[in-house]
C-alpha positions as CSV (number, residue, x, y, z in Angstrom):
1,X,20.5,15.1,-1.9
2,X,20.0,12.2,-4.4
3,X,19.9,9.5,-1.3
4,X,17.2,12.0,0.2
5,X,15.4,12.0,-3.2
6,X,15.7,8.4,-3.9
7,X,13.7,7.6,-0.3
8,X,11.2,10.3,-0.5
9,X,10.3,8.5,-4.1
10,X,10.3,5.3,-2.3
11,X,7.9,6.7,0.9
12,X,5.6,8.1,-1.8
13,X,5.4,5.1,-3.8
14,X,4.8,2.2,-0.6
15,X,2.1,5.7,0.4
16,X,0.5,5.0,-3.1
17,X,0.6,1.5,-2.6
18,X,3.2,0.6,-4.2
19,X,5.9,-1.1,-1.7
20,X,7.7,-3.7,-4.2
21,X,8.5,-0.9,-6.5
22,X,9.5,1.4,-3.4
23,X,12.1,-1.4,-1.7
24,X,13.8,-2.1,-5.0
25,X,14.2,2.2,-5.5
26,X,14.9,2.8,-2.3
27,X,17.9,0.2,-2.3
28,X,19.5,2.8,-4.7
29,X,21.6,4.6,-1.5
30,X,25.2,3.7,-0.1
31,X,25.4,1.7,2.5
32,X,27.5,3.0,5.7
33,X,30.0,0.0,6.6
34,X,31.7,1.6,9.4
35,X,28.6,3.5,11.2
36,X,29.7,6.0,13.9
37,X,27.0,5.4,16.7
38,X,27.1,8.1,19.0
39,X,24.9,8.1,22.0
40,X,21.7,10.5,21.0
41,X,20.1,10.2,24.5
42,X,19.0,7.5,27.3
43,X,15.7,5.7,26.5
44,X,13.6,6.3,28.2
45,X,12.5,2.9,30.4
46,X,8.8,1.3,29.7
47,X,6.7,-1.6,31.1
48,X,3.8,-2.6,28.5
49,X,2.1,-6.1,27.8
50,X,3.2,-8.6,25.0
51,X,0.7,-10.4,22.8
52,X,0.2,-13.4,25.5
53,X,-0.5,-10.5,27.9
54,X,3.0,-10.7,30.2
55,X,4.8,-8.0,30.9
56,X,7.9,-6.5,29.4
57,X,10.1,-3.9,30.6
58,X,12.6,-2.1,28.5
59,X,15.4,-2.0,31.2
60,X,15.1,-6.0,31.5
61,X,17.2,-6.2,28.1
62,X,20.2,-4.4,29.5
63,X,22.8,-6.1,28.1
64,X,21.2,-7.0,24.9
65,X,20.9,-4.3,21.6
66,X,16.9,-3.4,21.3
67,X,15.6,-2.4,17.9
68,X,12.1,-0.8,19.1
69,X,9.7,0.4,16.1
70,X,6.4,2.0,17.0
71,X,3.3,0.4,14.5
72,X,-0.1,-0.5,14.2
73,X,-1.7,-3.2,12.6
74,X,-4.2,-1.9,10.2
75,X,-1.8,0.8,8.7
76,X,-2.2,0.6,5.2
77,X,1.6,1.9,4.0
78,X,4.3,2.9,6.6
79,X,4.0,0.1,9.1
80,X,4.0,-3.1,6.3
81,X,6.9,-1.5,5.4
82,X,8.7,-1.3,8.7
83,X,7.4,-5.0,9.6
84,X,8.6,-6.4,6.6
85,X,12.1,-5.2,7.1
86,X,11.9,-5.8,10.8
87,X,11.1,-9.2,9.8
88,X,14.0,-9.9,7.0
89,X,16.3,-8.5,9.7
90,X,15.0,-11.1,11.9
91,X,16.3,-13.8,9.5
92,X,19.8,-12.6,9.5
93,X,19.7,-12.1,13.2
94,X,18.5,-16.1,13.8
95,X,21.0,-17.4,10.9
96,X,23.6,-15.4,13.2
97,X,22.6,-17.2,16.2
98,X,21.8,-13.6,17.6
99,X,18.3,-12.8,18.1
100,X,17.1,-13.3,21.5
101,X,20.2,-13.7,23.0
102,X,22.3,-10.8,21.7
103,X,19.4,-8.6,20.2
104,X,15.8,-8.3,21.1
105,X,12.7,-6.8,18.7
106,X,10.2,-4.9,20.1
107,X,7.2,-3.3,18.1
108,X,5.1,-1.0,20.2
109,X,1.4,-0.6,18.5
110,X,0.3,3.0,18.9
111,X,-3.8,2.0,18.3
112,X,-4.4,-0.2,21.5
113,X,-7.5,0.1,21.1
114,X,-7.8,-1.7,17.9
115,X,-4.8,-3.8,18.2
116,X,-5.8,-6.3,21.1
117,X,-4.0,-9.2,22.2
118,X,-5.5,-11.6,19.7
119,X,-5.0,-8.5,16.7
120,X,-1.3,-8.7,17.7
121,X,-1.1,-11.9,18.0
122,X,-2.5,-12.8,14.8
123,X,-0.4,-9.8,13.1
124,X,3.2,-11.0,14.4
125,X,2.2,-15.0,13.0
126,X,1.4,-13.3,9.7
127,X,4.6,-12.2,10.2
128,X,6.0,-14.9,11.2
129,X,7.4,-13.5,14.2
130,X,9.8,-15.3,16.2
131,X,8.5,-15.2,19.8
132,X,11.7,-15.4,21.4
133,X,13.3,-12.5,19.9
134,X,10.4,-10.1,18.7
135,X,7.6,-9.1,20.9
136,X,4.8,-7.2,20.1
137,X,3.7,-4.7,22.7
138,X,0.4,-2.8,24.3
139,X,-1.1,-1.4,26.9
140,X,-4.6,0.5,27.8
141,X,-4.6,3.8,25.7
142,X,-3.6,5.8,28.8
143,X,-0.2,3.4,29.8
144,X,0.9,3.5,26.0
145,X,0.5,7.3,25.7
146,X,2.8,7.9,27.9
147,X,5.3,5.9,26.2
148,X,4.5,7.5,23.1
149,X,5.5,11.2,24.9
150,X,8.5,9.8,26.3
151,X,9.3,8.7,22.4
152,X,8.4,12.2,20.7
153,X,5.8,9.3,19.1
154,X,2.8,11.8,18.2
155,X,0.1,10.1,17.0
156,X,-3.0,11.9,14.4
157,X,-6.3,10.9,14.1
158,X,-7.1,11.5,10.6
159,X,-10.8,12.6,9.8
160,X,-11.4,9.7,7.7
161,X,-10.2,7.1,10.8
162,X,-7.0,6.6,10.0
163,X,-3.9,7.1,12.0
164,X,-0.9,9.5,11.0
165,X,2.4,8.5,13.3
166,X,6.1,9.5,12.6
167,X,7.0,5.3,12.9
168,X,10.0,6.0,13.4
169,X,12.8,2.5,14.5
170,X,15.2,3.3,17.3
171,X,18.5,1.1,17.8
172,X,19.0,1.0,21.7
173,X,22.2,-0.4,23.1
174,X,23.6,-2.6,25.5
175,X,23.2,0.3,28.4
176,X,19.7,1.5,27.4
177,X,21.3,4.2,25.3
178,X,19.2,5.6,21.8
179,X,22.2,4.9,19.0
180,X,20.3,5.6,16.2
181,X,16.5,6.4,15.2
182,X,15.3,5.2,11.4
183,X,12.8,7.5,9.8
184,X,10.6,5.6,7.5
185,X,12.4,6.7,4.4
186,X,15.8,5.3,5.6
187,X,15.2,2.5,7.7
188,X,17.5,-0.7,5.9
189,X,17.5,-3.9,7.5
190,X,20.9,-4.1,5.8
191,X,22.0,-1.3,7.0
192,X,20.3,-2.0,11.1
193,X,22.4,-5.3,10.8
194,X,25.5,-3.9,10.4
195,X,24.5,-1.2,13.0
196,X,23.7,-3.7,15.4
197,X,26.7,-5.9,14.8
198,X,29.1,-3.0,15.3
199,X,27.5,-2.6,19.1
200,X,28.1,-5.9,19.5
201,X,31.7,-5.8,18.5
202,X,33.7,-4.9,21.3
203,X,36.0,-1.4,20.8
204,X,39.7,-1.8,20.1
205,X,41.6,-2.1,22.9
206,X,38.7,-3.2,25.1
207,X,39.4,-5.7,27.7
C-alpha cells in the first residue's frame, strides 16, 4: 500500500506540474533485484513509420528485448515523464554497449495527426534520442488505431483538446513475448534496466 501511495503522490504531482518533485518521491519504493518475468501474452506484431518516414516492423527485432511506450508530443504531464526516463535508461543501455544491438526503444505517438515527421523528429533531438537504438513511430490515424486496439491503448479526446491515454511501457522479449507492462505510476528506468538485463542473461543451466 505505501509503494502504491508514494506513486499515486508522484502521478498527481508531475499531473500538477510538478515532475522534479514527483521523480525524487516516487524514488521512495524498493526496487525488485531478482524480477520474475513471466510471459503476460505475445505482442501483438506492427509495421508503422519512423521519424525519417522508413518503416519498422515489431517482429524485425526478434532477438533483441523492445521496451515500446505509447506518447505524444504535446502531452503536458504523463508523456515528459515517460520520455525522460526512457531517455536516462538510454544512457545506461549505450554505457553498457547494449542499446541497438541487444535492446531496441520504440515510442509509438498516439496523436498522428499532430505528431508529423518533422514534430517527432524534432521531439526525439530534444531528447536527444539515439537513432540507432530508439525510434519514434507513426502512421496515418487509421494504421496507428489499430495498433492502439491491439495494445488495449485507448485514447480520449478531452473537451478542451487534450488527449487522455493509459501510456502505459511494455518490456517485450527476445521472442516477441509482453514480460512486463509499466503504468505511469511505476515505470523506473532503474528498475526496466535490471528487467531488461535479466532477459538478457541466459537461465541456469542453459546451453
Amino acid at each position: 500500500m505505501r509503494r502504491w501511495m508514494v506513486a499515486l503522490v508522484a502521478s498527481l504531482a508531475v499531473a500538477l506540474g510538478q515532475p522534479a518533485a514527483a521523480e525524487g518521491t516516487a524514488r521512495g519504493w524498493e526496487l525488485s533485484k531478482a524480477p520474475r518475468l513471466s510471459v503476460i501474452a505475445p505482442a501483438p506484431d506492427f509495421t508503422l513509420e519512423d521519424s525519417a518516414r522508413q518503416p519498422v516492423r515489431l517482429a524485425d527485432y526478434r532477438g533483441r528485448v523492445v521496451l515500446l511506450s505509447f506518447i505524444f508530443t504535446s502531452c503536458p504531464s504523463a508523456c515528459p515523464l515517460i520520455t525522460r526516463r526512457i531517455a536516462a535508461l538510454q544512457e545506461r543501455l549505450l554505457d553498457d554497449r547494449l542499446l541497438g544491438s541487444q535492446v531496441v526503444l520504440l515510442s509509438v505517438t498516439v496523436d498522428p495527426d499532430t505528431d508529423t515527421p518533422a514534430v517527432l523528429s524534432a521531439y526525439a533531438k530534444r531528447h536527444r534520442a539515439d537513432p540507432s537504438g530508439w525510434r519514434f513511430l507513426r502512421e496515418t490515424p487509421e494504421k496507428t488505431r489499430a495498433v492502439l486496439q491491439a495494445y488495449d491503448e485507448w485514447v480520449t479526446r478531452l473537451p478542451e483538446g487534450g488527449i487522455d491515454h493509459p501510456a502505459r511501457v511494455y518490456l517485450i522479449d527476445q521472442d516477441g513475448r509482453i514480460r512486463e507492462i509499466y503504468s505511469l505510476a511505476f515505470f523506473d528506468e532503474r528498475q526496466a534496466l535490471i528487467d531488461i538485463r535479466s532477459l538478457l542473461t541466459p537461465p541456469r543451466g542453459a546451453q
